[in-house]
N, C-alpha and C positions, 0 to 999 in steps of 0.2 A: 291427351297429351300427358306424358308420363316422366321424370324428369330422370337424369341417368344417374350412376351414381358418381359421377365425378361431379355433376351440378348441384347434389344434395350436399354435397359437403364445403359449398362455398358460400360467401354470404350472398351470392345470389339468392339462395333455397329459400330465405322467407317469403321475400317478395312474388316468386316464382310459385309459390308454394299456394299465395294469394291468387295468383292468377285462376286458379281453377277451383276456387272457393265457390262455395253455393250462391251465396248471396251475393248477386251481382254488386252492389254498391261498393263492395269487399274487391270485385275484381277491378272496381272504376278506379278505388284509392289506388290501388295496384301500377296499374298502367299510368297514372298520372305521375307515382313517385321512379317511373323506371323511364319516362319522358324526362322528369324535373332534372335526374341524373343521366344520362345519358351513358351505355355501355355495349360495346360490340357483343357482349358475352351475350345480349337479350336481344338481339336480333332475329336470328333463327326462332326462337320461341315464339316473342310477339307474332312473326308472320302463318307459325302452326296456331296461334290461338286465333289471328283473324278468320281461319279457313275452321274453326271448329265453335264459332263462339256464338251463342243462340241470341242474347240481346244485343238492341242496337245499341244503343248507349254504352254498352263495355266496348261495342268495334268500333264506336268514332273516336272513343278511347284509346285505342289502342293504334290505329291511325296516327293518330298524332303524336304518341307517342315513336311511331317511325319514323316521323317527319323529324324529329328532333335528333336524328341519328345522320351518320353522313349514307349520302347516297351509293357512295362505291360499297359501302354493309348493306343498301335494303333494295338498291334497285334490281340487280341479277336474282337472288331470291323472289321480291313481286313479281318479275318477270315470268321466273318460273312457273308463280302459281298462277298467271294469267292462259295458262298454256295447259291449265290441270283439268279435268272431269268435273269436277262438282262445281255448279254453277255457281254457289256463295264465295266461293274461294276465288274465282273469276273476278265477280266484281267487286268484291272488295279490296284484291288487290290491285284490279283496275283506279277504284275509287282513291284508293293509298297511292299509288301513282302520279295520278291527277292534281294532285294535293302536292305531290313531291318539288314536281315540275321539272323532273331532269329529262332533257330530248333523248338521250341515249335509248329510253325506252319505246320510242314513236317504233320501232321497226316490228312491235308486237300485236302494233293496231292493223293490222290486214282487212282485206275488204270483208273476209270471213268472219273474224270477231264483229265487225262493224255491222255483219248480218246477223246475230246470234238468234237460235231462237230462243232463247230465255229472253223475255224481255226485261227484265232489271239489267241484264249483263248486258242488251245493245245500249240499253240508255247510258248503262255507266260509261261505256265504251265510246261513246259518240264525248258525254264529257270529256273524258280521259282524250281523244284525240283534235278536240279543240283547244287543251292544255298544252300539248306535246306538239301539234305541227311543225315542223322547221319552217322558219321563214321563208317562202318562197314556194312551199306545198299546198298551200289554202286554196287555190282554187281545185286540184286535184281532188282534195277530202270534201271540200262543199258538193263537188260533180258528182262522189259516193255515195252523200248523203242526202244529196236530193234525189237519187234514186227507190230514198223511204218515203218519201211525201206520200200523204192518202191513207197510210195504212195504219193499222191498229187504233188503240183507244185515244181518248182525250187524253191520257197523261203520253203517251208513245210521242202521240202528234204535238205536246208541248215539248217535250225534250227535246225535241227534234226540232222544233221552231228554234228555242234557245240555241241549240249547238248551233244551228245555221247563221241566225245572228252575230255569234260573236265572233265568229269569220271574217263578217266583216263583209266591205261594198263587192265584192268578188260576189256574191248570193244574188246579185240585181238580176242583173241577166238569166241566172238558172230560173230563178223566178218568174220571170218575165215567158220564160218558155214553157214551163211548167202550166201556168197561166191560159196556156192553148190544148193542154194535152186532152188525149179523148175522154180517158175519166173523171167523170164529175168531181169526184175524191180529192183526185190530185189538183184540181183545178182552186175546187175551194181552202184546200188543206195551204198550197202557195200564195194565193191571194190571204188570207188569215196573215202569213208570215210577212209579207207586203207590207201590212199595216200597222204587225207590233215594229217595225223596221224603224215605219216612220213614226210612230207614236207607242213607244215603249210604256206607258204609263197605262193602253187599253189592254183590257182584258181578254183572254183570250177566247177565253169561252163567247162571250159577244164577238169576238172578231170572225171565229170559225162560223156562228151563228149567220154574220152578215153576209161572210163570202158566199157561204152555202145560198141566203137569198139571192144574192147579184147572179152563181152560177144557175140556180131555178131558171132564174126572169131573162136569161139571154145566155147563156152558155149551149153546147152542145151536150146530149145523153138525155134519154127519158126520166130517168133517175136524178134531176140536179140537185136534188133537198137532201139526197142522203148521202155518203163521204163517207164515214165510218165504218169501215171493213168487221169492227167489232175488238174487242179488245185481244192484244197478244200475251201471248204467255206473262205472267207476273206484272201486269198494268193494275198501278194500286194507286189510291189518292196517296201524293207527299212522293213517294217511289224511295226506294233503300237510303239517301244519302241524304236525306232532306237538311238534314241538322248541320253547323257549321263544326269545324272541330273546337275541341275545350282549350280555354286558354292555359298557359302555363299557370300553376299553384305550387 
């Protein structure tokens, strides 16, 4: 990111100038003093540094420093980059989105993003479209998204628990059918979600654990103990977005 020369000669250029300083700490103070003030003029930028910026903590940074900006500056831009090639760019302005919470942008979450194969960018994207539903869509996105049950790693299959959850009582039913399906995966992967439903406090990893026994000991497939397809692209412990964004300073 390279700044033009009409931006070098304003007093944006310091701050701006921070941005793409070495030391990341140098780029954190940056993005929190261009949140703390808020200016249409750093919109564009922040959004080229979430799709360029190597630590996380400068992009939960800089996130938030979006969010501090009005929507009609950052949402068409996020938008755009949700719709770009490189995968961080994806979900981070996925992730920025989510965070925003303006619906104008639901019409970007397609079933195809919602398939992605990157898998940081489906997870973000399952957030981002539990954020943004319009009222009266939920069962729709739950119907998409239960069509992921089974598949990939324990963090896949936790994200994917979470999104479905917070859907809401619309997931019973999917559940309940899911529940019957012919693969073991899916059978235990919905039963699992069943139970953080009704008791949010269990863990998951014992809950995926337990369904897997119940689907062993009386389910259909030769295979009931195993479920795990293996992990998808980018399933890491925590996954891109773990951290909350920073408070204002």
């Amino acid at each position: 990111m390279t700044m033009s020369a009409s931006e070098a000669d304003t007093p944006r250029a310091p701050v701006l100038r921070a941005l793409e300083h070495a030391d990341p700490s140098v780029r954190v103070r940056a993005a929190l003093e261009i949140g703390s003030r808020p200016d249409p003029g750093y919109v564009g930028t922040l959004v080229e540094r979430c799709r360029e910026e190597p630590d996380f903590s400068v992009r939960e940074t800089l996130t938030w420093a979006l969010t501090r900006h009005a929507a009609d500056e950052t949402v068409p831009l996020l938008v755009g980059e949700v719709r770009s090639e490189g995968p961080r760019a994806r979900s981070q302005a996925l992730h920025t989105l989510s965070k925003i919470g303006d619906r104008r942008a639901w019409p970007v979450i397609t079933p195809a993003l919602l398939a992605d194969p990157d898998g940081e960018v489906a997870r973000t994207a399952w957030r981002a479209a539990v954020a943004l539903v319009p009222e009266g869509e939920e069962h729709a996105l739950a119907v998409e998204l239960a069509k992921r049950l089974g598949r990939g790693g324990h963090e896949t299959q936790l994200s994917l628990s979470r999104a479905l959850i917070a859907l809401g009582e619309v997931i019973l039913p999917l559940l309940a059918a899911a529940e019957n399906a012919p693969e073991p995966g899916v059978r235990a992967h919905a039963k699992a979600t069943e139970r953080l439903w009704h008791d949010p406090d269990a863990g998951f990893a014992s809950a995926i654990e337990e369904a897997k026994r119940i689907v062993a000991l009386g389910g259909r497939g030769d295979d009931g103990a195993g479920g795990e397809s293996g992990d998808e692209p980018g399933d890491e412990p925590g996954g891109e977005h773990a951290a909350d964004a920073p408070e204002a300073g």
